[in-house]
LUMLUMMAR-52597 format. One record per residue: residue number from 1; residue in three letters; x, y, z of N, C-alpha, C in turn. Coordinates in pm, 1 decimal. Example, Ala and Ser with C-alpha at 12.3 -4.5 7.8 and 13.67 -1.06 7.14 Angstrom:
BEGIN
r num 1 residuo ALA n_east 1319.0 n_north -569.0 n_up 780.0 ca_east 1230.0 ca_north -450.0 ca_up 780.0 c_east 1320.0 c_north -330.0 c_up 780.0
r num 2 residuo SER n_east 1285.0 n_north -225.0 n_up 708.0 ca_east 1367.0 ca_north -106.0 ca_up 714.0 c_east 1290.0 c_north 3.0 c_up 787.0
This chain:
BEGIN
r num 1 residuo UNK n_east 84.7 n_north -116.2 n_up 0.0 ca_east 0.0 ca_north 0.0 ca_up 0.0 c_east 89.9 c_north 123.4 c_up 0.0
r num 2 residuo UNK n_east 58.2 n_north 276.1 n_up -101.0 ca_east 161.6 ca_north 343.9 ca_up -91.9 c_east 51.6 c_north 466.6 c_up 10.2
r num 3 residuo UNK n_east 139.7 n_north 554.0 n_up 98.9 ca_east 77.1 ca_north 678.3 ca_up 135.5 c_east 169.7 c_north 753.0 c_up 120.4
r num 4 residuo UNK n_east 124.5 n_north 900.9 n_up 119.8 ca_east 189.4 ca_north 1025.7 ca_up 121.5 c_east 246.9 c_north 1037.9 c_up 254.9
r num 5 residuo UNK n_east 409.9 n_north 1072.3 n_up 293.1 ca_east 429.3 ca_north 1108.1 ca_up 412.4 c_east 555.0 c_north 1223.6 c_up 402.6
r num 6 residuo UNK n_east 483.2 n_north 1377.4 n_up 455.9 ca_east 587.7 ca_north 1455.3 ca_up 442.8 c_east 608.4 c_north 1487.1 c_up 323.4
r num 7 residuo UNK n_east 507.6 n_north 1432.0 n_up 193.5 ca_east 514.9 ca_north 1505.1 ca_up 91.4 c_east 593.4 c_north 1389.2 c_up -29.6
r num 8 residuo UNK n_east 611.5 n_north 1299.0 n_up 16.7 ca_east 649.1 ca_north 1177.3 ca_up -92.3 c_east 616.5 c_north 1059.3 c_up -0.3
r num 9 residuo UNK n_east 603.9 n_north 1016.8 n_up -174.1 ca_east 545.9 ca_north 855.7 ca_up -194.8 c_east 577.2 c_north 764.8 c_up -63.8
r num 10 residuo UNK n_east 533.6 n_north 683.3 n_up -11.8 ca_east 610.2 ca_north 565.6 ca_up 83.0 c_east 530.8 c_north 440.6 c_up 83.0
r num 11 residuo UNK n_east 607.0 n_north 303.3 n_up 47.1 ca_east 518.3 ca_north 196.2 ca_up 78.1 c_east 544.7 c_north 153.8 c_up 203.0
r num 12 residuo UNK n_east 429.4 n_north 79.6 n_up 232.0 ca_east 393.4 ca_north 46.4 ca_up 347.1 c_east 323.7 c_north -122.9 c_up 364.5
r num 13 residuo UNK n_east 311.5 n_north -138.9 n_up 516.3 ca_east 176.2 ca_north -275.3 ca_up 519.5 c_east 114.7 c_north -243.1 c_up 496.4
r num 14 residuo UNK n_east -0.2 n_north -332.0 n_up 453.7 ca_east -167.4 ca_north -305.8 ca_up 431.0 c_east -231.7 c_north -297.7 c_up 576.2
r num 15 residuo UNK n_east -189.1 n_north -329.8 n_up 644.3 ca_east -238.4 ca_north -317.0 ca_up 815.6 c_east -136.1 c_north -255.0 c_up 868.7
r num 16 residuo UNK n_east -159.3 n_north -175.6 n_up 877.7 ca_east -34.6 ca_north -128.1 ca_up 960.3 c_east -108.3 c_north 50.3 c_up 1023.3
r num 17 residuo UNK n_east -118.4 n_north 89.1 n_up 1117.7 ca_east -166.2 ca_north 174.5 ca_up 1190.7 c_east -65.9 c_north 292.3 c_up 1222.1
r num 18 residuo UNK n_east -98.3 n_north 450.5 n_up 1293.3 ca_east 14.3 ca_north 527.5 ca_up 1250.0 c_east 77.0 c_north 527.4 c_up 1364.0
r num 19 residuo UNK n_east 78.0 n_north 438.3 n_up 1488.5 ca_east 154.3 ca_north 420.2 ca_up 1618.5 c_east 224.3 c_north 278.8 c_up 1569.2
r num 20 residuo UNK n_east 252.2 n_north 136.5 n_up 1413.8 ca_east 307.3 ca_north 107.0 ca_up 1434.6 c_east 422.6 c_north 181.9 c_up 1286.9
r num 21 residuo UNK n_east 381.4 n_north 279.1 n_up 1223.4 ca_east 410.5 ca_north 347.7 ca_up 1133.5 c_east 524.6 c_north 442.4 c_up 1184.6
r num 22 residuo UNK n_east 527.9 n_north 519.4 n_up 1292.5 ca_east 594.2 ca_north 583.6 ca_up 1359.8 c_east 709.3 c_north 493.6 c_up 1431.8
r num 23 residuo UNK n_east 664.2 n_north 393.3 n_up 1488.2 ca_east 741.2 ca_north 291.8 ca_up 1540.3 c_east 884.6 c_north 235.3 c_up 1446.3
r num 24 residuo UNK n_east 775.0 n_north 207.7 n_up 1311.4 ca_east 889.7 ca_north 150.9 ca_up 1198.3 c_east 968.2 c_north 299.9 c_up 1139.4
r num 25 residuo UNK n_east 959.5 n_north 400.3 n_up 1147.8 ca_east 1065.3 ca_north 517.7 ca_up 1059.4 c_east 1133.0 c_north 563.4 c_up 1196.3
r num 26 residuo UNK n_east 1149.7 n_north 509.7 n_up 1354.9 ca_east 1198.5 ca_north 577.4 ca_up 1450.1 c_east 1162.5 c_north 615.6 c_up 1512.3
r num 27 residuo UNK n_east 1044.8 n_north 691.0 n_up 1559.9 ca_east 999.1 ca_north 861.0 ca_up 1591.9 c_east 913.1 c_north 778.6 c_up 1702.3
r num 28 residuo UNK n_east 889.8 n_north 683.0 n_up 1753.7 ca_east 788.7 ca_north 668.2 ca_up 1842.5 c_east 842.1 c_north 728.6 c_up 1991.6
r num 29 residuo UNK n_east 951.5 n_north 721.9 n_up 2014.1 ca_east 944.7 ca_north 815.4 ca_up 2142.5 c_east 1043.4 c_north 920.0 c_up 2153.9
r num 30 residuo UNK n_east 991.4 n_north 973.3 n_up 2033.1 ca_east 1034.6 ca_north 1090.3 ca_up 1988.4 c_east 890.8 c_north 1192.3 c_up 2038.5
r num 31 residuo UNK n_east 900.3 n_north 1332.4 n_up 2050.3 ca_east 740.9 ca_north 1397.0 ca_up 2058.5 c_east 731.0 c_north 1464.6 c_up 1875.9
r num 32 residuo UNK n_east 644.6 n_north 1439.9 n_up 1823.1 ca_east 583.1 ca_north 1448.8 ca_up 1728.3 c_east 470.4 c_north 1510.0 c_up 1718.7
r num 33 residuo UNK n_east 393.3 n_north 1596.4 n_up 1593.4 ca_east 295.0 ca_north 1594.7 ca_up 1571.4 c_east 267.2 c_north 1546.0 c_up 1457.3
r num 34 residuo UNK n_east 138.9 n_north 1508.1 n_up 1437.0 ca_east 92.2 ca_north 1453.0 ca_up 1317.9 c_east -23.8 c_north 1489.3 c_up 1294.1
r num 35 residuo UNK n_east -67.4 n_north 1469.5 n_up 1130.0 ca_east -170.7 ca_north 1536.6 ca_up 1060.3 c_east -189.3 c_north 1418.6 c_up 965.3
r num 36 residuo UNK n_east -290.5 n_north 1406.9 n_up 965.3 ca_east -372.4 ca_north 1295.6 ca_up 875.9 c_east -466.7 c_north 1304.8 c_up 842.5
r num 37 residuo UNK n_east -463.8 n_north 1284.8 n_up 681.1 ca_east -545.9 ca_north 1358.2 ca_up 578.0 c_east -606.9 c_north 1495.1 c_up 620.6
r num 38 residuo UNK n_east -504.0 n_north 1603.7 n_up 658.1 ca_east -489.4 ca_north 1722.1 ca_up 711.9 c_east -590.6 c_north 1765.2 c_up 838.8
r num 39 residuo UNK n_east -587.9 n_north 1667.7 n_up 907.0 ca_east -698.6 ca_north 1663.1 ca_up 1055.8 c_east -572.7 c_north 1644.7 c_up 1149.1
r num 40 residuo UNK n_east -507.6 n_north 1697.3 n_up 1243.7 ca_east -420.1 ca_north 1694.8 ca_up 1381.6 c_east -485.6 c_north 1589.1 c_up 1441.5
r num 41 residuo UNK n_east -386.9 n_north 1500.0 n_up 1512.6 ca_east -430.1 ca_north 1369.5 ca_up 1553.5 c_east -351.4 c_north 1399.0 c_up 1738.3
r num 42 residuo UNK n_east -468.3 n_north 1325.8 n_up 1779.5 ca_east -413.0 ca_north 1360.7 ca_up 1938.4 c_east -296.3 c_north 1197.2 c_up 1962.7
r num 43 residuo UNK n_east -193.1 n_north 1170.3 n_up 2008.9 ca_east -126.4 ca_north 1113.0 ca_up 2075.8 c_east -229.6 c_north 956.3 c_up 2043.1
r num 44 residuo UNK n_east -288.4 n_north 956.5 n_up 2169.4 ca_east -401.3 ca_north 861.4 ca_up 2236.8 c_east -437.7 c_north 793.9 c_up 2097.3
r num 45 residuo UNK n_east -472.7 n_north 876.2 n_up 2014.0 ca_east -535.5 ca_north 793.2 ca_up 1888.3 c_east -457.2 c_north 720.2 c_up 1774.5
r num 46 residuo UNK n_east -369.9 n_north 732.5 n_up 1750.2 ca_east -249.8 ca_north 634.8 ca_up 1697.2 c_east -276.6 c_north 514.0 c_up 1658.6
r num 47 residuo UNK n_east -310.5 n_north 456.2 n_up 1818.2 ca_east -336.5 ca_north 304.2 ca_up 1785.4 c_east -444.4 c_north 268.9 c_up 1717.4
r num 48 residuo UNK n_east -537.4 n_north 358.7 n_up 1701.7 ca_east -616.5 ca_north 307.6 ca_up 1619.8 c_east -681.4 c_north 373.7 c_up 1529.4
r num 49 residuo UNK n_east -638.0 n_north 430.2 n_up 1451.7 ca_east -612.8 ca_north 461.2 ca_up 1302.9 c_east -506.6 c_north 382.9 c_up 1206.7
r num 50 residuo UNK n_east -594.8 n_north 321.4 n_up 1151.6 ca_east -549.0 ca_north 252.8 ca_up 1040.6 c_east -519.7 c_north 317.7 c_up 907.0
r num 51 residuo UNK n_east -386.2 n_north 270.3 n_up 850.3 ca_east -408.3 ca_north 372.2 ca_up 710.4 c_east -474.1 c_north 304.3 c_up 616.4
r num 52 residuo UNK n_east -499.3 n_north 392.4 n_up 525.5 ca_east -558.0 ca_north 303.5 ca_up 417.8 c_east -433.1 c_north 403.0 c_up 253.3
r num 53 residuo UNK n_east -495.8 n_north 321.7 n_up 181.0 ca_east -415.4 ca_north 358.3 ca_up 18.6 c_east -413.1 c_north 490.0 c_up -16.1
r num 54 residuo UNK n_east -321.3 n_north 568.2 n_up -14.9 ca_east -331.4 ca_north 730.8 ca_up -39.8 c_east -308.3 c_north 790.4 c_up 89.6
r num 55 residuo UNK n_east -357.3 n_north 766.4 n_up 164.5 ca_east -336.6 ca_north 870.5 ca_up 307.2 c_east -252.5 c_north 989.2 c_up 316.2
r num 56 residuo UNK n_east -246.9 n_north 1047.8 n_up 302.6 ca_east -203.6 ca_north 1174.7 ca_up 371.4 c_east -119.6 c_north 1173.2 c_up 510.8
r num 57 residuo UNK n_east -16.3 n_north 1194.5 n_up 508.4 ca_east 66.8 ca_north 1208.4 ca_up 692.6 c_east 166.2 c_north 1297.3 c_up 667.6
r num 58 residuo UNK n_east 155.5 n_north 1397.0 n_up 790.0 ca_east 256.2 ca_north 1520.9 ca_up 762.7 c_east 262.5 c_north 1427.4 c_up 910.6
r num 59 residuo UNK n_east 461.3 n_north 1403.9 n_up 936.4 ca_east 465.9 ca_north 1420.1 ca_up 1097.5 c_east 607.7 c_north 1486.7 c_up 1100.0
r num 60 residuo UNK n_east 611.4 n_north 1640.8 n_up 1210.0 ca_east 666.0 ca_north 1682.4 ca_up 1217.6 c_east 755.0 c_north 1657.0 c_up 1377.2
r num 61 residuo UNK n_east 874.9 n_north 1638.9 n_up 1344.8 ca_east 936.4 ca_north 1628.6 ca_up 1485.7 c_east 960.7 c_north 1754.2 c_up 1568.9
r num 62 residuo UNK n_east 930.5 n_north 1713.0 n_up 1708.0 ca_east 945.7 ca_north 1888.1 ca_up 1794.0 c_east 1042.9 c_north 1870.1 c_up 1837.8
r num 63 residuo UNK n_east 1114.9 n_north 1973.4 n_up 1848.1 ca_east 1258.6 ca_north 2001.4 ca_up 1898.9 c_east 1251.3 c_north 2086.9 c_up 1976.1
r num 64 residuo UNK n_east 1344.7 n_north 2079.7 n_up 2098.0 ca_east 1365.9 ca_north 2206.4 ca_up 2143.0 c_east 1475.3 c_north 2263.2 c_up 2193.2
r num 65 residuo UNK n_east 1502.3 n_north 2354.7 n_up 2230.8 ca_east 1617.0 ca_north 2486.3 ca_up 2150.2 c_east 1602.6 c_north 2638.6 c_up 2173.2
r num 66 residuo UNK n_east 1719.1 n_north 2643.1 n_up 2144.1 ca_east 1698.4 ca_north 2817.2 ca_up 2138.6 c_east 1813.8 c_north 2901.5 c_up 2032.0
């Protein structure tokens, strides 16, 4: 299955959800935000959102700094 992430192509599982999606590119305990199919997704809900074909995912890593 391919989705959009960050603005290019990426394949993926066909089951695969965006808490184990995050898991597989690194970032799971990293703090992040994410946007799917341009809706802000709270934390909590991860596990259960499933992607499907096309999806949409902006996830931006927070840093902090000065």
């Amino acid at each position: 299955m391919k989705i959009i992430l960050n603005g290019s192509t990426k394949e993926v599982a066909a089951d695969i959800n965006i808490l184990q999606l995050i898991e597989t590119i690194g970032l799971a305990d990293k703090p992040v935000v994410i946007e799917h199919n341009k809706t802000a997704i709270f934390p909590r809900d991860y596990p259960s959102i499933n992607l499907t074909d096309n999806d949409q995912l902006e996830i931006i890593n927070i840093a902090a700094g000065g």
